[in-house]
VMD Tcl script that draws the C-alpha trace (Angstrom):
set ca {
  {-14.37 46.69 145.80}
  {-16.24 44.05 143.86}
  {-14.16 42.30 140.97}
  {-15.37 41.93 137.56}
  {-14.66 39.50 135.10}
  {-14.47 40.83 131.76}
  {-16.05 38.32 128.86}
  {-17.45 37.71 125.41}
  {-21.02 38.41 125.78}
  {-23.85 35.76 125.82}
  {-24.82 33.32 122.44}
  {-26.75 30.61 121.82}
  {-28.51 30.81 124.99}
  {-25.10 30.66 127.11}
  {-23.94 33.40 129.52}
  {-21.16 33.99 127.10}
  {-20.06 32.87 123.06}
  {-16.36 32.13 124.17}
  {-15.31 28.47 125.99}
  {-12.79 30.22 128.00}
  {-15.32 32.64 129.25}
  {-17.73 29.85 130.33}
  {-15.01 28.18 132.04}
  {-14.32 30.64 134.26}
  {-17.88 31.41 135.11}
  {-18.30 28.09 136.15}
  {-15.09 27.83 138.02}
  {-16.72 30.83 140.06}
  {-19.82 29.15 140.62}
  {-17.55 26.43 142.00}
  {-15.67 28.22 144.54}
  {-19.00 30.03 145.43}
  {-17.46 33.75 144.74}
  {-20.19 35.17 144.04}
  {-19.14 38.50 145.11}
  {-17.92 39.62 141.48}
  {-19.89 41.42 138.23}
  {-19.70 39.90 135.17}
  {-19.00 42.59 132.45}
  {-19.71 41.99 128.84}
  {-17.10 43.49 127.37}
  {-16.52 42.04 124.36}
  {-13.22 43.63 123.96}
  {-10.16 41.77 123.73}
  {-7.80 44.97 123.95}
  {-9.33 45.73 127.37}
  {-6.66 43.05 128.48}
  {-3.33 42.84 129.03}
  {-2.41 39.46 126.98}
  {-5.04 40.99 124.44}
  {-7.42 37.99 125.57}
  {-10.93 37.17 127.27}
  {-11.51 36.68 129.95}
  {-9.45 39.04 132.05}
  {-10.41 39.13 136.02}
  {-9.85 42.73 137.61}
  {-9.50 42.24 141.75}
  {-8.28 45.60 143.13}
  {-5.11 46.65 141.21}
  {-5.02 42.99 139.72}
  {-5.86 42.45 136.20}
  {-5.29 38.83 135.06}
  {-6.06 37.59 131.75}
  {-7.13 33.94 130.40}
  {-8.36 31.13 131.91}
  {-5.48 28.84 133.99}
  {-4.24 32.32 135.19}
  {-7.35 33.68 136.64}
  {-7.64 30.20 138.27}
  {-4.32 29.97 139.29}
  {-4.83 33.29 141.11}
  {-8.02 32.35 142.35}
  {-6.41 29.01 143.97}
  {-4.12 31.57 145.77}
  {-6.70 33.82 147.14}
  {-8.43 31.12 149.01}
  {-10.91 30.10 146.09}
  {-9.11 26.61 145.34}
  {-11.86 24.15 144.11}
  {-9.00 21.52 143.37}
  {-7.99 21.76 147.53}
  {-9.49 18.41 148.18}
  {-7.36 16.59 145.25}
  {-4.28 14.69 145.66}
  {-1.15 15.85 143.67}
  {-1.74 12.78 140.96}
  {-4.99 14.39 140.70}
  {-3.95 17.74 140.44}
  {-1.25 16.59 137.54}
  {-4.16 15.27 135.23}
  {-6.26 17.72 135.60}
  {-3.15 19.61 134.32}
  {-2.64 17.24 131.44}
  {-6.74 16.57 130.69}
  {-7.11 20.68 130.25}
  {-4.29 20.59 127.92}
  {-6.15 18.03 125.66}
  {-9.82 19.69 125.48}
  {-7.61 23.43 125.03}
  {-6.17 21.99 121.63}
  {-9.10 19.00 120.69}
  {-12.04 20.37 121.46}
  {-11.25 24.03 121.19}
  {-10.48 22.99 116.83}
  {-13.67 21.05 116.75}
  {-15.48 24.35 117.90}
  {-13.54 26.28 115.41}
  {-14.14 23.57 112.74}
  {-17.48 23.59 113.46}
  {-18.63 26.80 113.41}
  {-16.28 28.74 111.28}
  {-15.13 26.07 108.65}
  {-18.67 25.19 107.36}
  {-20.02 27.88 105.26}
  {-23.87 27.31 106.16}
  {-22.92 27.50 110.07}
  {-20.88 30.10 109.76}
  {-23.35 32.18 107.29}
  {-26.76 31.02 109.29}
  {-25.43 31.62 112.69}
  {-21.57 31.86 113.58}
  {-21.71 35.28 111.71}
  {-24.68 37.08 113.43}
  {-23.72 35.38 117.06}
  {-20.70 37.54 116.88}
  {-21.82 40.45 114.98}
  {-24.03 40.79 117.65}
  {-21.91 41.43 119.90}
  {-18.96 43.86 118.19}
  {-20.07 47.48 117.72}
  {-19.71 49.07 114.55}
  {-17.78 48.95 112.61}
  {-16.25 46.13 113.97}
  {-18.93 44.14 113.41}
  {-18.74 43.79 109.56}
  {-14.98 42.85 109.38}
  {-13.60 41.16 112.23}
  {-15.96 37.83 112.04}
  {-14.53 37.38 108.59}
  {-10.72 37.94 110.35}
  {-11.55 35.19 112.86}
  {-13.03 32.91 110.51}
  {-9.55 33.13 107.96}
  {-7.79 32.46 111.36}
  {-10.23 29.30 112.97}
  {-10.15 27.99 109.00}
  {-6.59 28.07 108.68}
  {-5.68 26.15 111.48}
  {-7.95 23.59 111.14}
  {-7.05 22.65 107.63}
  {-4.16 20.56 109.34}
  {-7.31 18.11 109.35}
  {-8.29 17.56 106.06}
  {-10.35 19.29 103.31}
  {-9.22 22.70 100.86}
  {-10.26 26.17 101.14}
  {-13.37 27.25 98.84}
  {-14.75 30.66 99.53}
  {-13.54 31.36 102.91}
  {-14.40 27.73 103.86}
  {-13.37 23.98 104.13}
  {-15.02 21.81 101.23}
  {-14.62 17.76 101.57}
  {-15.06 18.51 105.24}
  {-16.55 15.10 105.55}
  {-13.56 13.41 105.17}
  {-10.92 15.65 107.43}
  {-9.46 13.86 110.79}
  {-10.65 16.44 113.24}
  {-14.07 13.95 113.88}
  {-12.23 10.75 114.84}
  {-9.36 13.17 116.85}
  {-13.29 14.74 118.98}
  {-14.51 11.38 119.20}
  {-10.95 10.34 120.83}
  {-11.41 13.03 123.72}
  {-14.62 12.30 123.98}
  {-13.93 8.70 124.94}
  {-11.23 10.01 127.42}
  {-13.42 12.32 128.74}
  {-16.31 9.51 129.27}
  {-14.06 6.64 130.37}
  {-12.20 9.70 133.31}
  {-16.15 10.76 134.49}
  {-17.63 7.03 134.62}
  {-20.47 6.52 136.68}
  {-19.61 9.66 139.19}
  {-21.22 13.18 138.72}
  {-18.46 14.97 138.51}
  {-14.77 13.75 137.10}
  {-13.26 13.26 140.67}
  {-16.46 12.36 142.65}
  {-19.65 14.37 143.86}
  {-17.66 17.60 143.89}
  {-16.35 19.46 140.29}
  {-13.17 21.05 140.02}
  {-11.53 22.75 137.89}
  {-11.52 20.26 135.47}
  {-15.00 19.75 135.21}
  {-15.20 23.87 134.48}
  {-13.25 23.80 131.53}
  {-14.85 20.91 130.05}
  {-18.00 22.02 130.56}
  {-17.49 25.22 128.83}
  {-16.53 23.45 125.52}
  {-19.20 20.86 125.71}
  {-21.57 23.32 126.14}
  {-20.67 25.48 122.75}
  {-21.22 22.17 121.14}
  {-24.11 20.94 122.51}
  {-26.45 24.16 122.89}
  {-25.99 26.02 119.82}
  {-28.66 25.95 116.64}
  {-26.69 25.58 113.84}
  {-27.82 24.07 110.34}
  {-24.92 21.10 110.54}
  {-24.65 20.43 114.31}
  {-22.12 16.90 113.78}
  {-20.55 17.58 116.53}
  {-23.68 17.36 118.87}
  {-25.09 14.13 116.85}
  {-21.56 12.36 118.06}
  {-21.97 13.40 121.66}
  {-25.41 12.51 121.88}
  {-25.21 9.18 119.56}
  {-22.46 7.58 120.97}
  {-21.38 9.92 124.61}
  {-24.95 10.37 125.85}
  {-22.91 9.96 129.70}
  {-21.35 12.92 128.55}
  {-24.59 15.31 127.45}
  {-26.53 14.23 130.67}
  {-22.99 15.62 132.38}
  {-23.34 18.84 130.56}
  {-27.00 18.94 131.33}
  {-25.64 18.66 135.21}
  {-22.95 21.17 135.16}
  {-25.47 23.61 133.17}
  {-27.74 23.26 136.02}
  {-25.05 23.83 138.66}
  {-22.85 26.43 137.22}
  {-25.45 28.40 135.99}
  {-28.16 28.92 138.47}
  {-27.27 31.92 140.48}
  {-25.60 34.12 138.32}
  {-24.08 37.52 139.14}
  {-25.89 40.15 137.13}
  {-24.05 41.36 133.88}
  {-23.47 45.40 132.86}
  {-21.27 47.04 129.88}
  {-18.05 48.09 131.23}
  {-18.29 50.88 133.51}
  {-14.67 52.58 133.83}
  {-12.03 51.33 131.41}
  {-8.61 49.47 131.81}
  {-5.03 50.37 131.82}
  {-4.86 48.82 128.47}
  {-8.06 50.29 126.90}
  {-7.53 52.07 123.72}
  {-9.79 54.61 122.33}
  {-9.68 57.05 119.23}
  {-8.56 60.00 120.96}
  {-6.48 59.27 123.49}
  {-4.38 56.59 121.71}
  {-5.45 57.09 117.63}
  {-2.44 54.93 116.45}
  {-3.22 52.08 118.68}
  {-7.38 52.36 118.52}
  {-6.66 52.32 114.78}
  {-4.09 49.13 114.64}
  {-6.69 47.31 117.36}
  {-9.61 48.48 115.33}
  {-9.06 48.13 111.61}
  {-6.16 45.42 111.71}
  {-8.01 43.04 114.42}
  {-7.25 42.23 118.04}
  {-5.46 39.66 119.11}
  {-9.42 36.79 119.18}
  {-7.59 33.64 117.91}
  {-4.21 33.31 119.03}
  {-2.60 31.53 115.58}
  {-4.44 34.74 114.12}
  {-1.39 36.57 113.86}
  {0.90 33.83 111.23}
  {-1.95 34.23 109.08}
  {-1.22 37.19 107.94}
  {1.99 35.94 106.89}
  {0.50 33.33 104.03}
  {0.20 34.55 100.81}
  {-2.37 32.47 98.18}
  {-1.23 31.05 95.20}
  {-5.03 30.92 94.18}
  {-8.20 33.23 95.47}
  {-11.04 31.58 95.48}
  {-14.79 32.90 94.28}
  {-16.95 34.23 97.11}
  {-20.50 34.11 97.18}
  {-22.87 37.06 96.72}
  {-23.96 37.21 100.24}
  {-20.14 37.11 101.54}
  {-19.10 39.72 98.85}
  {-22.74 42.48 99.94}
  {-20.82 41.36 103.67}
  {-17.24 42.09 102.48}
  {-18.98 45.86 100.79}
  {-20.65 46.92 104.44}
  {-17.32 45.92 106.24}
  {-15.65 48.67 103.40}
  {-18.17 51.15 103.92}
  {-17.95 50.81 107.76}
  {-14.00 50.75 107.53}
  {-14.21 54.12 105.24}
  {-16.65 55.65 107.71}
  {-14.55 55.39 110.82}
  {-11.85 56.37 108.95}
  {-13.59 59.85 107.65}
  {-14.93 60.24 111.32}
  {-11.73 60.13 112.98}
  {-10.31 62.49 110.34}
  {-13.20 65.26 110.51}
  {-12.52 64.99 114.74}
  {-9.27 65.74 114.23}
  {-9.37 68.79 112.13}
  {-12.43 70.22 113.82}
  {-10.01 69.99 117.23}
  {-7.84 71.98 115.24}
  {-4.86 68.93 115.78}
  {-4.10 69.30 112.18}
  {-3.02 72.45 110.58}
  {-3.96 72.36 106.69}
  {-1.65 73.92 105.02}
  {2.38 75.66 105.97}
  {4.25 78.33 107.36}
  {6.45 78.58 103.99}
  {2.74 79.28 102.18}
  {1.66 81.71 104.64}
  {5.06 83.80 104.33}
  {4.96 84.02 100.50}
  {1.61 85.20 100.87}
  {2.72 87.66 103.04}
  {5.90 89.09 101.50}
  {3.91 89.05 98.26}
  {1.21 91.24 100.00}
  {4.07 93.40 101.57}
  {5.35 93.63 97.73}
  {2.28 95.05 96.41}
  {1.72 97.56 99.44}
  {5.49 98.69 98.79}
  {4.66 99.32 95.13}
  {0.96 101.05 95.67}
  {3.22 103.60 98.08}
  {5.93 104.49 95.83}
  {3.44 104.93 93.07}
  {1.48 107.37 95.26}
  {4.48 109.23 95.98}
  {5.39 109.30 92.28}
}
mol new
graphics top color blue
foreach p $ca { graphics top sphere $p radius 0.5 }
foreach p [lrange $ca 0 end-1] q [lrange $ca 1 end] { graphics top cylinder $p $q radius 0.2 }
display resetview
């Protein structure tokens, strides 16, 4: 059986929109296992963790990134098997710092500017959800990317961060970036002429902020300004990684953890209308309460009206489905006996006035 890897779906001219995803499709490409399907999914409760990407090998579904690789590196498809153990240990502790430095400056970027996230953060993702999902659940993963990247600086106006110029999170990117640049050096790859695993996971975050079109592209002026060792890196990993791709279909058969509206209605409707699990501080979100709303603009509030009329939709769908199946009586037993002791009433009385 051929394994699939289960991903966001392609953005920005990228095989997919998510860093994670692109990771693991270049750790692939590494280890040469090529005999896999990538499946553009775009469904987060498809996995297990309720995260993407999720490999499926046999009877083996394994969910985000250092597990599919760990499992990988215990199949036989180990790119790090030529590394010594101090090597091994930083590519440990280098993942950790792009998974929290660079993975905010993507957020930052592309959810807590209003023109990127309006021009082209919305539609890349809308894009890819199916209605009704579509209308709502950008705006849920943009209140999740912009609350935990106000740690940096700046104050919420209208969904987004204003005084963004001013916020940390650009001297904390240009920080890993110098890491990053000082670890790779003159060498193609950060341990020599071969990548690793290392070199997949950085790759897929420089590439989400290198590639994309998007009206305030900082991030990209940095790395090409001051890191251009860095962008003619990317430019060499694109090349690499991406050549021979495995060709992509819609999922064909669905997990153990799939949800749907008729098989499981209570959890299709809680992963549906309340939001999957996307951004992982997503969830303590819900949990702040504003002292002040701000204003939205007219565009965001026609957005905010389709996601409502999609939302109401769905909801009088699943309701017609259900009382067409006949799973809902309308209606009692108590009403039905009245009715029928009152009609045995008034057949009782037309008798005995016959008889009289």
């Amino acid at each position: 059986m051929t394994a699939e890897l289960y991903i966001y779906g392609p953005a920005f001219g990228l095989p997919s929109i998510d860093p994670q995803c692109l990771a693991v499709i270049s750790y692939l490409s590494i280890v040469s296992h090529q005999e896999y399907t990538i499946v553009e999914c775009n469904d987060p409760g498809i996995s297990p963790t309720g995260e993407l990407p999720v490999f499926h090998d046999g009877k083996n579904w394994i969910a985000g990134t250092n597990r599919i690789i760990a499992y990988l590196s215990r199949t036989g498809y180990n790119a790090n098997e030529d590394l010594e153990p101090e090597d091994v240990a930083k590519t440990t502790a280098y993942s950790s710092l792009i998974d929290e430095s660079l993975a905010d400056a993507i957020l930052f970027s592309w959810f807590a500017d209003s023109d990127n996230f309006l021009d082209a953060t919305r539609q890349a993702y809308s894009n890819l959800f199916s209605f009704p999902s579509r209308y709502f659940l950008p705006l849920q993963m943009r209140k999740a990317a912009v609350q935990r990247v106000q740690k940096y600086g700046g104050t919420v106006d209208s969904g987004a961060l204003v005084s963004a110029e001013h916020t940390k999170i650009y001297d904390m990117a240009r920080d890993c970036y110098r890491v990053l640049d000082r670890k790779l050096g003159d060498k193609e790859f950060f341990f020599g002429f071969k990548p690793t695993s290392l070199d997949a996971k950085v790759f897929g975050y420089l590439a989400l902020q290198l590639y994309p079109e998007i009206p305030h592209p900082r991030f990209q002026m940095i790395l090409s300004s001051q890191f251009p060792r860095l962008v003619t890196y990317a430019e060499r990993c694109r090349e690499e990684f991406f050549a021979n791709l495995p060709d992509s279909t819609p999922p064909l058969e669905p997990s153990p953890f799939f949800t749907n509206p008729f098989s499981t209605p209570r959890e299709w409707f809680r992963s549906t209308f309340l939001g999957p699990r996307i951004i992982s501080a997503s969830t303590s979100y819900a949990q702040q309460q504003d002292d002040e709303k701000p204003s939205k603009s007219k565009e965001e509030q026609d957005f905010e009206l389709k996601r409502v009329y999609a939302v109401a939709f769905g909801v009088i769908a699943m309701v017609v489905y259900v009382i067409a199946n006949g799973l809902v009586v309308i209606g009692n037993e108590a009403d039905d006996d009245d009715e029928g002791s009152r009609a045995d009433s008034k057949h009782t009385d037309d008798v005995s006035e016959t008889h009289n």
